[in-house]
C-alpha positions in Angstrom: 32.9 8.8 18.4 30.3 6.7 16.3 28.7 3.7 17.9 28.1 0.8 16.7 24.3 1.4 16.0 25.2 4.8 13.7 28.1 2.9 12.0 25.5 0.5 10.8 23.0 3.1 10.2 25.4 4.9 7.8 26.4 2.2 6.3 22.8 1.2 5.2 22.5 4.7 4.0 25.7 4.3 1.9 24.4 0.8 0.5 21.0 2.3 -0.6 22.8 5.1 -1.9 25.1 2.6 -4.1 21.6 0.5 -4.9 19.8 4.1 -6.1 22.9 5.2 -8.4 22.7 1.4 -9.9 19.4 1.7 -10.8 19.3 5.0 -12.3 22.1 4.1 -14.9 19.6 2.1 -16.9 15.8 3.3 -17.3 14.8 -0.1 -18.9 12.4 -2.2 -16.4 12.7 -5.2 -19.3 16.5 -5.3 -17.6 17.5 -8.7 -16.3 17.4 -7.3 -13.1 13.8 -6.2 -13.5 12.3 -9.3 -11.4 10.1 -10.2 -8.4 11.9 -10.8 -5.2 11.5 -11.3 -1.5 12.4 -9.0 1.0 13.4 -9.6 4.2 13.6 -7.3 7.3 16.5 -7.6 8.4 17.2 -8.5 12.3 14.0 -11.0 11.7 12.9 -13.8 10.0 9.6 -12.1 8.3 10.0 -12.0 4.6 7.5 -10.3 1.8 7.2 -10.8 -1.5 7.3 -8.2 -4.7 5.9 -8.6 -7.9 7.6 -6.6 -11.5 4.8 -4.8 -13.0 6.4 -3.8 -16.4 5.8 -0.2 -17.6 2.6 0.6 -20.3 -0.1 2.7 -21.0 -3.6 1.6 -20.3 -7.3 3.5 -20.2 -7.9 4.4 -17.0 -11.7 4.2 -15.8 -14.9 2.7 -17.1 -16.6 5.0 -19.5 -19.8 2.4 -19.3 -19.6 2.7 -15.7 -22.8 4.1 -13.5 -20.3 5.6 -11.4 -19.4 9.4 -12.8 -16.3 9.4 -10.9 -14.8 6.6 -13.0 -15.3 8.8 -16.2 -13.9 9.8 -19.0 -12.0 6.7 -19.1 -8.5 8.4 -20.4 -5.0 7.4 -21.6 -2.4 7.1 -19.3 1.5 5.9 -18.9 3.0 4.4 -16.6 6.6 3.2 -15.3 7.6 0.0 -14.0 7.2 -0.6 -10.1 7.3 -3.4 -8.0 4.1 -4.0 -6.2 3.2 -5.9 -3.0 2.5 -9.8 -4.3 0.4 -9.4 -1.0 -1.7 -6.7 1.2 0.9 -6.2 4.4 0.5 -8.7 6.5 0.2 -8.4 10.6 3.5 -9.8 11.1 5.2 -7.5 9.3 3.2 -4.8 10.2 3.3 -5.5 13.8 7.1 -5.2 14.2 6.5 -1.3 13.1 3.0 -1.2 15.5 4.8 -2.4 18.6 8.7 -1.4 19.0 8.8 -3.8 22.4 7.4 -6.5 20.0 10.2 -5.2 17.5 12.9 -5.2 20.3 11.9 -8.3 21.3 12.5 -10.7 18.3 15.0 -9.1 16.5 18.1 -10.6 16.2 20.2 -8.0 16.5 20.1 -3.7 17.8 17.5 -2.2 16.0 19.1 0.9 15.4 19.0 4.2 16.2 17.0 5.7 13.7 14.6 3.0 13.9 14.4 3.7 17.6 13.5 7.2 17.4 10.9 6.8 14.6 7.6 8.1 15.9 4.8 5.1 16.1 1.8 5.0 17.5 0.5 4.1 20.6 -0.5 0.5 21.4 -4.4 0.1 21.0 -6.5 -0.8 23.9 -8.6 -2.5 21.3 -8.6 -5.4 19.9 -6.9 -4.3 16.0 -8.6 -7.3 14.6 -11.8 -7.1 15.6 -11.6 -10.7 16.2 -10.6 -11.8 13.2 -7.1 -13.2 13.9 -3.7 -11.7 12.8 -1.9 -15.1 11.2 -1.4 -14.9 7.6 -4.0 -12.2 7.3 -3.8 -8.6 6.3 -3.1 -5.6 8.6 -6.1 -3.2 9.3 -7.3 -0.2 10.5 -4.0 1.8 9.9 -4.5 6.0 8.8 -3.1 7.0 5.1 -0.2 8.7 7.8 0.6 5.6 9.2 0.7 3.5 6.2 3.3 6.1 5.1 5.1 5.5 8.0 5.2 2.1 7.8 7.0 2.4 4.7 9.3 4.9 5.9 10.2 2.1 8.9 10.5 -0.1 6.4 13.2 2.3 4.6 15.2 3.3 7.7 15.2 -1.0 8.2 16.2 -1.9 4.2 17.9 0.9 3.0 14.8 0.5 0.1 12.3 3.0 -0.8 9.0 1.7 -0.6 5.6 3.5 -0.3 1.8 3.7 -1.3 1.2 2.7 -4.6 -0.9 6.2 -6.8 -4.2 5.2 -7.7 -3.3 5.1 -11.3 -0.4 2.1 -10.5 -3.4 0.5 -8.4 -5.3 0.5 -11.7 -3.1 -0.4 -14.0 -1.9 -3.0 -11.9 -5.1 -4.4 -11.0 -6.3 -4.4 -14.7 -3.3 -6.4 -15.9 -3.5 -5.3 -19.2 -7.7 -5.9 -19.4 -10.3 -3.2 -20.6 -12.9 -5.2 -18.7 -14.6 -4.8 -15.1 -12.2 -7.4 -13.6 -9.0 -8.7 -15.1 -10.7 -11.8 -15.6 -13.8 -10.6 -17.6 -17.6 -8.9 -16.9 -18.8 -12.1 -15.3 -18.9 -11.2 -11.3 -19.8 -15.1 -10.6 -16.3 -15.5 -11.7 -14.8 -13.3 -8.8 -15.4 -16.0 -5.8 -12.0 -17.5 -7.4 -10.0 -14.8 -7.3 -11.4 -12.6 -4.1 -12.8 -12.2 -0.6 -15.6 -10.3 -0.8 -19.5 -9.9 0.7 -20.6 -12.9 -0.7 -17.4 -15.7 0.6 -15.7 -13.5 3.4 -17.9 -15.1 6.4 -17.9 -11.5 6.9 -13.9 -11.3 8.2 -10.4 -11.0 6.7 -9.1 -14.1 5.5 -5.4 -15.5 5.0 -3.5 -14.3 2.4 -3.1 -15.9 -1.1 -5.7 -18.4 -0.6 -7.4 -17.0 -3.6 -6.4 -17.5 -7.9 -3.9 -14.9 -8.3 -4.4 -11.9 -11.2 -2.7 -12.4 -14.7 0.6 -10.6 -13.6 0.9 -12.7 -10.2 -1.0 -10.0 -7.6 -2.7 -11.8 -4.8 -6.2 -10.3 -3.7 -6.1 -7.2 -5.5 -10.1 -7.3 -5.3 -11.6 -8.0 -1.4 -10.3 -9.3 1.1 -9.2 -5.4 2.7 -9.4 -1.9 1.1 -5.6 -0.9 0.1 -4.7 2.8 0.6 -3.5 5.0 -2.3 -1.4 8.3 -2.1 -3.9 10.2 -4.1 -7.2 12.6 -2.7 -10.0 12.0 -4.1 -11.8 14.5 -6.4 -14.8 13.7 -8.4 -13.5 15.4 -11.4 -10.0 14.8 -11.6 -9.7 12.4 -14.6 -11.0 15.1 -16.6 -7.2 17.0 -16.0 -5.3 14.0 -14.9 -1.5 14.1 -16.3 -0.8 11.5 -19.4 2.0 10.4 -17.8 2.5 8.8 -13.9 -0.5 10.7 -12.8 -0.8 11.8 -8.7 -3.2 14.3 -7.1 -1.4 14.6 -3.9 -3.4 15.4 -0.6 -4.1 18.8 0.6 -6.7 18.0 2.5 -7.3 15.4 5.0 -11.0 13.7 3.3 -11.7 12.4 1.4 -8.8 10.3 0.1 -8.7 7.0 -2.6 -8.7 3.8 -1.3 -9.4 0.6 -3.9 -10.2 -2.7 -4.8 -12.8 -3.8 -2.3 -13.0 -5.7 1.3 -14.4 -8.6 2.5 -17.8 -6.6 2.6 -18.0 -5.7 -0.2 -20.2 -6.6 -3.0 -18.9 -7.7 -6.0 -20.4 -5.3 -8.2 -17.7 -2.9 -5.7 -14.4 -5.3 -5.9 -14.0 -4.2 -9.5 -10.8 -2.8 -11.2 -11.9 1.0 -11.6 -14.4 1.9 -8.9 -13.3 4.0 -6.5 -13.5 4.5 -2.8 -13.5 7.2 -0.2 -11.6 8.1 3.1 -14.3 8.9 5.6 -14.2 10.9 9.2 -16.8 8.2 10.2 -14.0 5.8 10.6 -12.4 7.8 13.4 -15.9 8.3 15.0 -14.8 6.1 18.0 -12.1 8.4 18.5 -11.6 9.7 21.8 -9.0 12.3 21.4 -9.0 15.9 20.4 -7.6 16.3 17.5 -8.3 12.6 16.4 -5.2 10.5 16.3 -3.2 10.2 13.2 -3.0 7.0 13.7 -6.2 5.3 14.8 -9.3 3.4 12.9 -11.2 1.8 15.2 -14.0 1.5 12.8 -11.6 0.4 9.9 -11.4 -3.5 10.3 -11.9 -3.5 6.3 -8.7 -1.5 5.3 -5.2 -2.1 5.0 -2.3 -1.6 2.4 -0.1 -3.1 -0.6 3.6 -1.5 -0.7 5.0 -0.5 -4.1 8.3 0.3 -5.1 9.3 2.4 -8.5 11.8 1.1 -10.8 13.3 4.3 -11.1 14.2 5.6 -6.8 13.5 9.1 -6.5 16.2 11.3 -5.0 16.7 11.3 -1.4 15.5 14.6 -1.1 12.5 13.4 -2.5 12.1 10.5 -0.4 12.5 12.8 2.8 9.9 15.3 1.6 7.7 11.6 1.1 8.2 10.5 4.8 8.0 13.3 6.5 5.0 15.5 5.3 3.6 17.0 8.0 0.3 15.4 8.9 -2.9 17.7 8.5 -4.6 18.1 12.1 -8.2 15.6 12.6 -10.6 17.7 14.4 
């Protein structure tokens, strides 16, 4: 006999099933139904934001750049997506971090699937490095548990959210520009727009406080470093797909994170430069293998969810969440 917690559970499944099928019988993000909207998690009161980023093509890179891993500046498409108006923030990453915490202010059971997702352990450290948790952005999470944030996320909306491709990043943070930042060349400019090196105070700051890009994205440059799916290769815009390009991990370093932290200069907080995963960041690691989860020397990265217009199958959302992680030695 089901209980009450699996009723519900396939019942969400049924409803994002229903969502998926509606979608997919129109491919055309300038629907009426193509806007920004705020999600709640349910059983709480904690609600996010999502912005529409209609589909396009754009030039990916900087050709003029001094950086050869931001040429040739290429063509590429891309489909619609909702992206994160905001980097996650620590309370709605905190309800995934701590299940106690989770347990504690939800309004209701939390489920059963919820309940058995895997989490990390609680930190001994201080996550924030001091810098405070309200209205700020979440740090120090691994690629891994980025990903599974979004698949407690799922298994709590029924909605298939994950880490934007560095391409989306891009095209998103460009907002339709061919210059270093949406706004222009001028990095004096930046200071209304971002958290970086030369404003930060040297820490995370709240949220939104900041000019928001031409298609309504808060802190795309500074404040933290947001996580892409993609590994990083030097060379891979020279064979990068026209269309939706991903270069999926097969190795554990380096990987592509963007847009700049809150120490970073603003010659880095620009719309093509690229950054890399580093092993240094787990250096502070204790265990052997290094936890999947753990950046103790992180306090300057975090994430921004996205969400495609057109869902991927469910097959292909199970083969997203539960890649099996590559071992940190």
């Amino acid at each position: 006999m089901l209980n009450i917690n699996s009723l519900k559970t396939i019942m969400m499944n049924i409803k994002y099933l229903g969502i998926c099928a509606l979608m997919l019988m129109s491919f055309d993000a300038t629907d009426s139904n193509f806007e920004g909207y705020s999600q709640k998690i349910p059983g709480t009161q904690v609600i996010f934001d999502m912005t529409p980023i209609q589909a396009g093509t754009f030039k990916m890179g900087n050709d003029d750049s001094q950086n050869l891993d931001e040429k040739p500046a290429h063509e590429v498409k891309i489909d619609a997506f909702w992206m994160g108006t905001h980097e996650v923030t620590w309370d709605a990453f905190e309800l995934f971090l701590d299940k106690n915490y989770e347990l504690a202010i939800s309004e209701e059971p939390i489920g059963e699937r919820v309940d058995g997702l895997s989490r990390p352990s609680l930190p001994y450290l201080d996550m924030t490095f001091g810098m405070g948790k309200e209205e700020k952005p979440a740090i120090g999470m691994t690629q891994y548990g980025a990903i599974q944030y979004c698949h407690w996320l799922f298994l709590k909306t029924g909605i298939f959210y994950r880490l934007p491709t560095e391409a989306e990043w891009e095209y998103a943070a460009k907002a339709g520009s061919n210059t270093m930042y949406f706004f222009g060349d001028d990095p004096k400019a930046l200071g209304d727009y971002a958290w970086t090196a030369e404003n930060s105070n040297e820490s995370t700051q709240k949220v939104g406080a900041k000019k928001p890009s031409p298609w309504g994205l808060y802190d795309i440059y500074g404040n933290v470093l947001e996580w892409t799916y993609d590994q990083y290769d030097i060379d891979f815009y020279k064979r990068s797909a026209k269309e939706n390009p991903v270069n999926p991990a097969e190795k554990l370093y380096p990987r592509v994170v963007r847009g700049g932290s809150f120490a970073s200069s603003p010659a880095e907080a620009t719309s093509a430069k690229r950054f890399l995963s580093s092993p240094d960041w787990k250096r502070m690691d204790p265990q052997i293998p290094k936890s999947q989860w753990w950046f103790p020397e992180a306090p300057f990265l975090g994430l921004r969810l996205v969400r495609p217009w057109i869902p991927p199958s469910p097959e292909e959302i199970n083969a997203y969440y539960t890649k099996s992680p590559i071992t940190d030695y």
